[in-house]
C-alpha positions in Angstrom: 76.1 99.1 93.5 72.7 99.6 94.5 69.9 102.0 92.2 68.0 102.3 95.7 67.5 106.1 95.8 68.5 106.8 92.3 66.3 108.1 88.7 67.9 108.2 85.8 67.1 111.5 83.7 67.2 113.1 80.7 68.1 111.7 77.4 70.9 110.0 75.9 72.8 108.4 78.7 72.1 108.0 82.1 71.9 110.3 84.6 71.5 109.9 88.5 69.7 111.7 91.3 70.5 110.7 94.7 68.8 112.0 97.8 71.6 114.3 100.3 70.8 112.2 102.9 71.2 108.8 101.3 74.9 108.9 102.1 76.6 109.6 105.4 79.7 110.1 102.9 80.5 110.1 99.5 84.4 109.8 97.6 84.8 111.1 94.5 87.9 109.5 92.5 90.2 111.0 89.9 91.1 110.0 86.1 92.4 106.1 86.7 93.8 105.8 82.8 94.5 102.3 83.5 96.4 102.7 86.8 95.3 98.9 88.8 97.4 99.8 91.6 97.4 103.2 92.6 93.0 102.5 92.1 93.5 99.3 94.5 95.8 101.7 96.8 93.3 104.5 97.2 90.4 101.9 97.7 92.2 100.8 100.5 92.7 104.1 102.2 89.0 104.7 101.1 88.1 101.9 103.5 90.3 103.1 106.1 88.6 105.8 106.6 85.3 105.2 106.4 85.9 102.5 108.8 84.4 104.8 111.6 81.4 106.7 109.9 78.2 105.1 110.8 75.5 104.9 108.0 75.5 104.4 103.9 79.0 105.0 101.9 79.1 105.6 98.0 82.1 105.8 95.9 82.0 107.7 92.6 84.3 107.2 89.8 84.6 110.1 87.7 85.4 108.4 84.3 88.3 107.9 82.5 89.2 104.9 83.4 91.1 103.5 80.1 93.7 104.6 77.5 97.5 105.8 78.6 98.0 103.8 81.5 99.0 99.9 81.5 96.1 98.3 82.5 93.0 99.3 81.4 91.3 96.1 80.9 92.3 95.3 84.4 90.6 98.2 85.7 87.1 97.5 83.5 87.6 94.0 85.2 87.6 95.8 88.3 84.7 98.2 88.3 82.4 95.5 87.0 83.1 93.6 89.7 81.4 94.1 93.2 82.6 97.6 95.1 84.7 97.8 98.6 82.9 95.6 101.6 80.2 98.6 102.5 80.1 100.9 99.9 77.8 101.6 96.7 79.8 102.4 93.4 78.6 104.7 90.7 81.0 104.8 88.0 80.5 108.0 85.7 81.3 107.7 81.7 84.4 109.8 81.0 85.1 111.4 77.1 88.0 108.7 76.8 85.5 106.0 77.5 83.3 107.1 75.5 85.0 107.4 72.2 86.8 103.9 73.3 83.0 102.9 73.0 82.3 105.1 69.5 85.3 103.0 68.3 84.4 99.4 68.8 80.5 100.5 67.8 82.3 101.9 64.3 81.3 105.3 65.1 84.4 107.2 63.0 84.3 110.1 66.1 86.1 107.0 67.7 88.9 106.9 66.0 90.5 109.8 68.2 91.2 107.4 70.9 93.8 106.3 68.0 95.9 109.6 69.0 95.0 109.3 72.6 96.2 106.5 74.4 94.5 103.8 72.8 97.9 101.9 72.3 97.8 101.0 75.7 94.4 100.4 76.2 94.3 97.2 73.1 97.6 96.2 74.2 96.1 95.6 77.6 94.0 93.6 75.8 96.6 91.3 74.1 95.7 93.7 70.7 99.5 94.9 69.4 99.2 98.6 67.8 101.8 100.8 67.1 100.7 104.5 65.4 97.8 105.1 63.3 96.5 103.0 61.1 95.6 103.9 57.4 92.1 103.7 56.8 92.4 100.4 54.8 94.3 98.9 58.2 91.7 100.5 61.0 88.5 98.2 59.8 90.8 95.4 60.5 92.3 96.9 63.7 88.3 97.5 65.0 88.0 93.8 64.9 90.3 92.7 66.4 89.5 95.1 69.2 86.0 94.0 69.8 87.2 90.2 69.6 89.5 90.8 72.5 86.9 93.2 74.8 84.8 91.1 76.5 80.6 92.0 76.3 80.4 92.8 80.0 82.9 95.7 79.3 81.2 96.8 76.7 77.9 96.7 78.6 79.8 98.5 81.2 80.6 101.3 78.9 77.3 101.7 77.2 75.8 101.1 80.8 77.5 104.6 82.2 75.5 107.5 83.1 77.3 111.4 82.5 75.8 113.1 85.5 75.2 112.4 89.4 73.0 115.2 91.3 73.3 115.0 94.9 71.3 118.0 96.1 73.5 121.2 95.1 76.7 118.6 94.6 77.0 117.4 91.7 79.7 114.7 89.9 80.9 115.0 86.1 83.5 114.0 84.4 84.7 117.0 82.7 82.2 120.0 84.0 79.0 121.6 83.1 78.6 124.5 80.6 78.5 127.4 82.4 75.2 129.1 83.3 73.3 126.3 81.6 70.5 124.4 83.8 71.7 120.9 84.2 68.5 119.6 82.4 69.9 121.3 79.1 73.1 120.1 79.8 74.8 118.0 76.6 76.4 114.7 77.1 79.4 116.3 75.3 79.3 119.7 77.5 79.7 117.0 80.9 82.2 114.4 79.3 84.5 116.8 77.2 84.2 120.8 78.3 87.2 122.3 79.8 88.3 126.0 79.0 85.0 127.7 79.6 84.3 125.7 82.7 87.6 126.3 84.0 87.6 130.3 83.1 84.2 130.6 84.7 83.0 127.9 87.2 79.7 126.5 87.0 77.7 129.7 86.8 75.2 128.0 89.0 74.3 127.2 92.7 76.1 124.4 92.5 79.7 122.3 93.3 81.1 120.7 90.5 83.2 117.8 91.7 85.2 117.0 87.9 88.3 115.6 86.5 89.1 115.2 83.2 91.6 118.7 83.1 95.2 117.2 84.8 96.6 119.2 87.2 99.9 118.9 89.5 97.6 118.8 92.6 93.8 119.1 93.3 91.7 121.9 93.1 89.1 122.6 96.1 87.1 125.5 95.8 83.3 127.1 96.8 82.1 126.0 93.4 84.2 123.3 91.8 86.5 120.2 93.1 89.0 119.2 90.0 90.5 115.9 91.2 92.5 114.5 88.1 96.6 114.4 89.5 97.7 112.8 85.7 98.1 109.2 87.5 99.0 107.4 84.4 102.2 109.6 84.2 102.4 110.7 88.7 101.4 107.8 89.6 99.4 109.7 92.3 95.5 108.9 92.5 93.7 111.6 94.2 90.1 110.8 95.6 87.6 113.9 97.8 85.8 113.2 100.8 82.2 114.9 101.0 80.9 114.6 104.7 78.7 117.3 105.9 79.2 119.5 103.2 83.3 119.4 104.0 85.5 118.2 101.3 88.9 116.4 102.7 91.2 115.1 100.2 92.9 112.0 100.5 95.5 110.5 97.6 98.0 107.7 97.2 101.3 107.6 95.1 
């Protein structure tokens, strides 16, 4: 992707601004949880239909993209490689991401991927695990982890920003804390808040296009899009079109 038209701000990890009229049309893609196919699948049909929309494309990914499903390395080969023919990428830093980054670093908050799908994600690097370890085994187990991850993922991971503002749209993996300006907005509140974001929206003048919170099918509403369809156990892959300020949903599986 291109960081033509984009700052980064705030603290902590990145976070993007992008002009409204940068794009003609902007995806948004659900939780992949390390699903290649149904991610290569909805690409496709991404393509197909931009295929007659004149002017700049961007697809964001809204995090989440290992632990639970098969083929998580797979999918951090993919987004590090170069996005569709015509489009920009921005790929936003989901909470499973980030404590599968807190683990290799040796940040102990890590060790929850351990109960959340992490069994897949080392397996899909060749790294055998089966329950959780005792804490004499998990020093061990952490190195044989960041043997197997290559740096570019890693750099991929640390590289993520939380937040994409594009004029009152705005992209997050989980949601915002209600009623909080999105300069005070935590890292934490935008990669793991759920209830009080669901209960009460965004409290702001503002869309919230989010995943994070798995639901049977996707959510459109005035003030939030919810877009994660539980691939890794559906196999369906869920994706919005923004054009014009109208949001069209397309899926696959």
């Amino acid at each position: 992707m291109t960081n033509e038209g984009m700052a980064a701000d705030g603290a902590g990890a990145p976070r993007l601004v992008v002009d409204p009229s940068h794009y003609a049309v902007i995806y948004a893609v659900g939780d992949v949880h390390g699903c290649l196919e149904p991610l290569l699948g909805l690409e496709e049909r991404i393509s197909e239909d931009a295929a007659s929309i004149e002017g700049r494309k961007l697809i964001v990914m809204l995090g989440d993209y290992v632990d639970r499903g098969p083929k998580s390395a797979a999918v951090l080969y993919h987004l590090t490689a170069a996005p569709p023919a015509g489009f920009d990428r921005v790929c936003l830093r989901g909470n499973h991401d980030d404590a599968f980054l807190a683990f290799i670093d040796g940040d102990p908050a890590g060790n929850w991927v351990l109960d959340h799908g992490a069994e897949e994600t080392f397996r899909s690097y060749g790294v055998e695990f089966d329950g959780h370890p005792s804490q004499d085994a998990s020093h061990p187990l952490r190195e044989m982890v960041r043997a197997a991850v290559p740096q570019s993922h890693v750099d991929f991971l640390r590289s993520l920003p939380v937040l994409l503002t594009v004029g009152s749209d705005v992209f997050a993996h989980a949601g915002i804390r209600p009623g909080r300006p999105l300069p005070e907005q935590t890292d934490d509140d935008l990669m793991w808040i759920r209830r009080s974001f669901l209960d009460l929206g965004p409290g702001l003048p503002l869309r919230v296009f989010h995943g994070h919170t798995a639901m049977k099918e996707p959510h459109v509403g005035p003030d939030r899009v919810s877009l994660d369809t539980h691939c890794y156990r559906t196999g369906k892959l869920t994706a919005a079109r923004v054009r014009n300020g109208e949001v069209t949903i397309l899926s696959v599986g």
